[in-house]
KEDO-697454 format. One record per residue (C-alpha): residue number from 1; residue in one letter; x negated, y, z. Coordinates in nm, 2 decimals, padded with zeros to 4 digits. Last residue first. Example, Ala and Ser with C-alpha at 12.3 -4.5 7.8 and 13.67 -1.06 7.14 Angstrom:
  pos  code       u       v       w
    2     S  -01.37  -00.11   00.71
    1     A  -01.23  -00.45   00.78
end
This chain:
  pos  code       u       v       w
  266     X  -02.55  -03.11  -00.30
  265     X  -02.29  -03.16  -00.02
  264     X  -02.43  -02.90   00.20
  263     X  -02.36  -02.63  -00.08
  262     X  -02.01  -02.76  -00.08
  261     X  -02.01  -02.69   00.27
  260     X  -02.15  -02.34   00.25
  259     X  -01.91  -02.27  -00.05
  258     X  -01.65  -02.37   00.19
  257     X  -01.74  -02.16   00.53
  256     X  -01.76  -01.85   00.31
  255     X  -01.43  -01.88   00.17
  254     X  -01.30  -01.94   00.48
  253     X  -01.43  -01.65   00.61
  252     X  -01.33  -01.42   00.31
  251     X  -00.99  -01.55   00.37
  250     X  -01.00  -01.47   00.76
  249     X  -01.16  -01.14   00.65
  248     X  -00.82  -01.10   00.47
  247     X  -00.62  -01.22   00.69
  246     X  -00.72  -01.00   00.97
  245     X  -00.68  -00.68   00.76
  244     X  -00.30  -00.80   00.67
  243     X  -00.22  -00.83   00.98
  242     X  -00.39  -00.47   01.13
  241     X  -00.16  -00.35   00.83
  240     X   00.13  -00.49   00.97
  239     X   00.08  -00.38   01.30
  238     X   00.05   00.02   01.19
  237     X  -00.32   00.18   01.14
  236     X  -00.29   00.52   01.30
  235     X  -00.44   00.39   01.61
  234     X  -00.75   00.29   01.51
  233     X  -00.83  -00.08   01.64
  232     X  -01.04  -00.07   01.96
  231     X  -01.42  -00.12   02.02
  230     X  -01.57  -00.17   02.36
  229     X  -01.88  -00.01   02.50
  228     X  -01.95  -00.03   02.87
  227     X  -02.21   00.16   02.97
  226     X  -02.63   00.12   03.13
  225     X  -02.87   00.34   03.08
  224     X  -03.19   00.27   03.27
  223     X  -03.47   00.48   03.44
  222     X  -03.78   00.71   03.32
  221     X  -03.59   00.93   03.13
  220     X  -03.63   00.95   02.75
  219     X  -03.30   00.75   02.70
  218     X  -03.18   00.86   02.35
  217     X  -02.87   00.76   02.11
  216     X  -02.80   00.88   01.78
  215     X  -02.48   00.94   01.56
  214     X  -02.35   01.01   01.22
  213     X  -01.92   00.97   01.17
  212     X  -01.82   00.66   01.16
  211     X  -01.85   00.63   01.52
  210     X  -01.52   00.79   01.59
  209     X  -01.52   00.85   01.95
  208     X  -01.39   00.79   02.30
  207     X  -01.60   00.89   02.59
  206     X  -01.49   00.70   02.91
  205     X  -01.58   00.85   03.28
  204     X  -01.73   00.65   03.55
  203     X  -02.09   00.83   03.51
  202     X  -02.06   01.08   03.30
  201     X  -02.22   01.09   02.96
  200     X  -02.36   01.40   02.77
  199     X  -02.29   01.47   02.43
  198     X  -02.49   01.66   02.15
  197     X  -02.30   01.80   01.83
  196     X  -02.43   01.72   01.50
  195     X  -02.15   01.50   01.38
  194     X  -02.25   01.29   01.73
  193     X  -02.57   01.31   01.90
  192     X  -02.59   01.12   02.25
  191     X  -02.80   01.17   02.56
  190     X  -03.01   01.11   02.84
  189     X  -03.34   01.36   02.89
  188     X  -03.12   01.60   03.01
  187     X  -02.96   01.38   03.29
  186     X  -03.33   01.38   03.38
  185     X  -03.28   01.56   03.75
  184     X  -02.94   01.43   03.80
  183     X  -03.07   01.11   03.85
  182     X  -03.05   00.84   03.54
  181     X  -02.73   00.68   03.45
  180     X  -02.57   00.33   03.54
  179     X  -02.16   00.28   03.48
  178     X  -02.10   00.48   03.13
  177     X  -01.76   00.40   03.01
  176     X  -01.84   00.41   02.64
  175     X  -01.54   00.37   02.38
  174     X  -01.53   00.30   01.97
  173     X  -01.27   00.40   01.74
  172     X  -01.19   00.14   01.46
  171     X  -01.08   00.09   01.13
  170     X  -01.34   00.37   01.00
  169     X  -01.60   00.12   00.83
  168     X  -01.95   00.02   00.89
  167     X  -02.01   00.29   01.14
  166     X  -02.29   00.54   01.12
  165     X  -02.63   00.60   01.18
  164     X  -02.93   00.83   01.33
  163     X  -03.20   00.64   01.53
  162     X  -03.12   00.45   01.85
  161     X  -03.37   00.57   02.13
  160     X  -03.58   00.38   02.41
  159     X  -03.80   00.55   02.63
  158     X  -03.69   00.41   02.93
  157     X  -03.42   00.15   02.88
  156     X  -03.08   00.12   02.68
  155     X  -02.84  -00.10   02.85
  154     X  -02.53  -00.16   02.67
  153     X  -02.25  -00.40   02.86
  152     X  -02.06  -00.53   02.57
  151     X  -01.75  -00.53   02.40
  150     X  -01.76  -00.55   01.96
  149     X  -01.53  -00.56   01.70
  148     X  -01.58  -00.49   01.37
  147     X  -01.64  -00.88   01.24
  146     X  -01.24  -00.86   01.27
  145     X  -01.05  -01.11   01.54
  144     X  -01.07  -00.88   01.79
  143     X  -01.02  -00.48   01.82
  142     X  -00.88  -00.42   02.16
  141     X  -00.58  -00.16   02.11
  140     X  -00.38  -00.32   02.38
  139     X  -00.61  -00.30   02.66
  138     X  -00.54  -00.56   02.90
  137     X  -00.82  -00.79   02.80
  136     X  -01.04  -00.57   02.87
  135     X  -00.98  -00.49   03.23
  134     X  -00.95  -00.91   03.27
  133     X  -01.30  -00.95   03.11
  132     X  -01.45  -00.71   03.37
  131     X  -01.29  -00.87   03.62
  130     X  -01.41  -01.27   03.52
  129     X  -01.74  -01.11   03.49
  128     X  -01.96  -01.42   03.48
  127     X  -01.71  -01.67   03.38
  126     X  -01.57  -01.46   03.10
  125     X  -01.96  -01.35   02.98
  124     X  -02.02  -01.75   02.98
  123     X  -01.68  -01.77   02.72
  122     X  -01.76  -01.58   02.46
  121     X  -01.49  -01.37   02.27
  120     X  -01.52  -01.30   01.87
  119     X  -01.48  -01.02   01.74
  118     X  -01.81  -00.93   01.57
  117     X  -01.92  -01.00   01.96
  116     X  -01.68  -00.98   02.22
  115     X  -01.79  -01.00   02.59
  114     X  -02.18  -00.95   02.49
  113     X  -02.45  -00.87   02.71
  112     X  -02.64  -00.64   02.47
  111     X  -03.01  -00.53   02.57
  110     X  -03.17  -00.19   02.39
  109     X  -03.58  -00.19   02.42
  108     X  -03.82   00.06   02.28
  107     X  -03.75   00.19   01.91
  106     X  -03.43   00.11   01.70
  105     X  -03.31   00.17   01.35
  104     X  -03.47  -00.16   01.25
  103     X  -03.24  -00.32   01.46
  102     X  -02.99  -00.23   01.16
  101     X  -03.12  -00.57   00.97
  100     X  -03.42  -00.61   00.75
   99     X  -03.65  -00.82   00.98
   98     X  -03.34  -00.95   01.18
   97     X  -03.43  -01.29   01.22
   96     X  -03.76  -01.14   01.40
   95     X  -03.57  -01.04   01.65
   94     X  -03.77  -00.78   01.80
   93     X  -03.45  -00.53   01.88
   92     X  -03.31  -00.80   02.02
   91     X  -02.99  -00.87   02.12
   90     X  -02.81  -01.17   02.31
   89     X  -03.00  -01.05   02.63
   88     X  -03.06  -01.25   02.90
   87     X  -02.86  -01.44   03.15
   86     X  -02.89  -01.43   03.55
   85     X  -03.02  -01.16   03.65
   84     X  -02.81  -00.93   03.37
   83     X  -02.49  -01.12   03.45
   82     X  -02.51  -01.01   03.84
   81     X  -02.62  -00.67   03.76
   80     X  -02.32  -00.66   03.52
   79     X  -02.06  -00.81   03.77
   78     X  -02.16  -00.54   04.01
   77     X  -02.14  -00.23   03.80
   76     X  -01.78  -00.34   03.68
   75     X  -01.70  -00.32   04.01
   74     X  -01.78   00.00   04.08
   73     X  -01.65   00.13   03.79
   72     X  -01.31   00.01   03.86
   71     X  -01.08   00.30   03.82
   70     X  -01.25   00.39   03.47
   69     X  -01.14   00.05   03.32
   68     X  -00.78   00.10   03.50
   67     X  -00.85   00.44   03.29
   66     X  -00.88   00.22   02.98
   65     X  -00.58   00.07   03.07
   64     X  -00.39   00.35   03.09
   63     X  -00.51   00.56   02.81
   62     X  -00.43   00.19   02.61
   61     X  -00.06   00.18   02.67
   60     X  -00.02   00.57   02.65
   59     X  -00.15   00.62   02.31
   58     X  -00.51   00.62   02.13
   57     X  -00.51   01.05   02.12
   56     X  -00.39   01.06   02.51
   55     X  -00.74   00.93   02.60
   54     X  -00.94   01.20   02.42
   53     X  -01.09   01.14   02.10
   52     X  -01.43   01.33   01.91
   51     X  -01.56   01.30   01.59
   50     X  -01.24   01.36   01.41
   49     X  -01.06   01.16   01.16
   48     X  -00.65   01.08   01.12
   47     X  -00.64   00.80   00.87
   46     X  -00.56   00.88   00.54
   45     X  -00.74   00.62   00.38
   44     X  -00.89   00.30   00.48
   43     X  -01.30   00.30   00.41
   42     X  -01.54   00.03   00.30
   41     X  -01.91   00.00   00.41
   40     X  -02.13   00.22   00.53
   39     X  -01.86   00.43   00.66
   38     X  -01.99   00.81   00.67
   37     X  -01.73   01.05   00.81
   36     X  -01.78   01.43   00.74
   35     X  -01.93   01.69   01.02
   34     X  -02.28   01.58   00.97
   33     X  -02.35   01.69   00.64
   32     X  -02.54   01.54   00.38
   31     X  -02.26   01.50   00.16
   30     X  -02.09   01.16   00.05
   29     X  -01.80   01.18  -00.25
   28     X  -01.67   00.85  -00.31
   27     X  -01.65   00.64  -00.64
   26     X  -01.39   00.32  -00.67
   25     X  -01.41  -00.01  -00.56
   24     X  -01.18  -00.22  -00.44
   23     X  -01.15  -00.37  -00.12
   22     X  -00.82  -00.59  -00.02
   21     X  -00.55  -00.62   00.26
   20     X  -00.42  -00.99   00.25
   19     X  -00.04  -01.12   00.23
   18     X   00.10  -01.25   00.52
   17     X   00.36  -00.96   00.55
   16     X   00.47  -00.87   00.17
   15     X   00.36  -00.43   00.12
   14     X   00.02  -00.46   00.03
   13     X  -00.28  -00.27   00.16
   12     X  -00.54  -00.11  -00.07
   11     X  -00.86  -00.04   00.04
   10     X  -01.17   00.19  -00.13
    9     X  -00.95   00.46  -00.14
    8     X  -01.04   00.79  -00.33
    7     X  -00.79   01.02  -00.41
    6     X  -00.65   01.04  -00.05
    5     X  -00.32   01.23   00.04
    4     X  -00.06   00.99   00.03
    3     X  -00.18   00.63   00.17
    2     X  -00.17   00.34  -00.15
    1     X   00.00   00.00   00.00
end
């Protein structure tokens, strides 16, 4: 189903339920500017864009539970330092697997323990931080199922920075509930850019953004950073159309699993 108002979609969504969104290609416009989303990959028109959200923007059901998030910072604090003695990183920024990949973009050290990763939940986070996993679990807008979707404690150490990039895609909007920062003293030295505009986190308090538009992370204080990021669906995209997204990576899965089979079988 073509959105009014764009000239240049790269998806189309159908009208029949069950049936599969699609990519097509056509040409977009990209400046160099700061200010204008950047997907990487494929973009869904006429979505509502800015760089910054506030809770009300993603609707009552999830500005609740996202403050229920909020309301148990503590908490969440504990299960992570419990988790992070006990199981290490599933990222890497040295992973030699990932020679050409987006760790790349890195320098220093940035660990992931991983709730949902490219949408898919894992079960030893559950047991470790059974609250943590309930808290997300209740938000409605959670983004799983797509490759998108990601939920993970985020701890970026000393001296560690993310270099400038932007989202794959502009189906979701992304959240950081910061739980560890540095003292007071080096909050400057702690910080995100976003469309150009530098952003400070506080502890306990969630930042909701677009990360399709360009972004960069720093920690060049002597201590940890440590959030909660989770991703969640954007919340101009209807039920329907969140369907017929699912099916179609599901397809593209499937497809993917075959051909590697028949491959197998040679």
């Amino acid at each position: 189903r073509r959105r009014s108002g764009d000239t240049a979609p790269r998806i189309v969504l159908r009208e029949t339920m069950r049936k599969a969104a699609k990519v097509v290609q056509s040409a977009i416009c990209q400046t160099s500017s700061a200010r204008r989303q950047k997907p990487t990959l494929f973009y869904l028109p006429a979505l509502r864009a800015q760089p910054v959200w506030s809770l009300q923007d993603l609707g009552h059901e999830n500005k609740e539970a996202i403050r229920a998030l909020a309301d148990r910072t503590d908490a969440l604090c504990e299960e992570y330092a419990g988790l992070a003695r006990s199981v290490s990183s599933d990222y890497s920024t040295k992973d030699s697997t990932r020679e050409h990949g987006e760790h790349k973009l890195h320098e220093g050290q940035w660990d992931w323990h991983s709730y949902l990763h490219k949408g898919e939940r894992r079960a030893a986070f559950a047991a470790h931080c059974p609250q943590t996993t309930e808290l997300l679990e209740n938000v409605p807008g959670l983004m799983t199922g797509l490759p998108f979707g990601f939920a993970f404690f985020s701890t970026l150490h000393a001296g560690s920075n993310i270099a400038a990039h932007s989202a794959p895609c502009n189906l979701r909007i992304r959240c950081h509930l910061p739980l560890d920062l540095p003292p007071e003293s080096d909050a400057a030295a702690v910080g995100m850019r976003l469309a150009g505009e530098e952003i400070r986190w506080q502890r306990g308090q969630p930042l909701v953004f677009d990360d399709c538009y360009e972004h960069e992370v720093w920690n060049r204080s002597p201590a940890t950073r440590v959030l909660l990021l989770f991703d969640l669906w954007h919340p101009g995209i209807a039920e329907d159309e969140k369907q017929e997204i699912a099916l179609m990576f599901e397809q593209a899965r499937a497809r993917i699993n075959s051909e590697s089979a028949d491959d197998a079988g040679k």
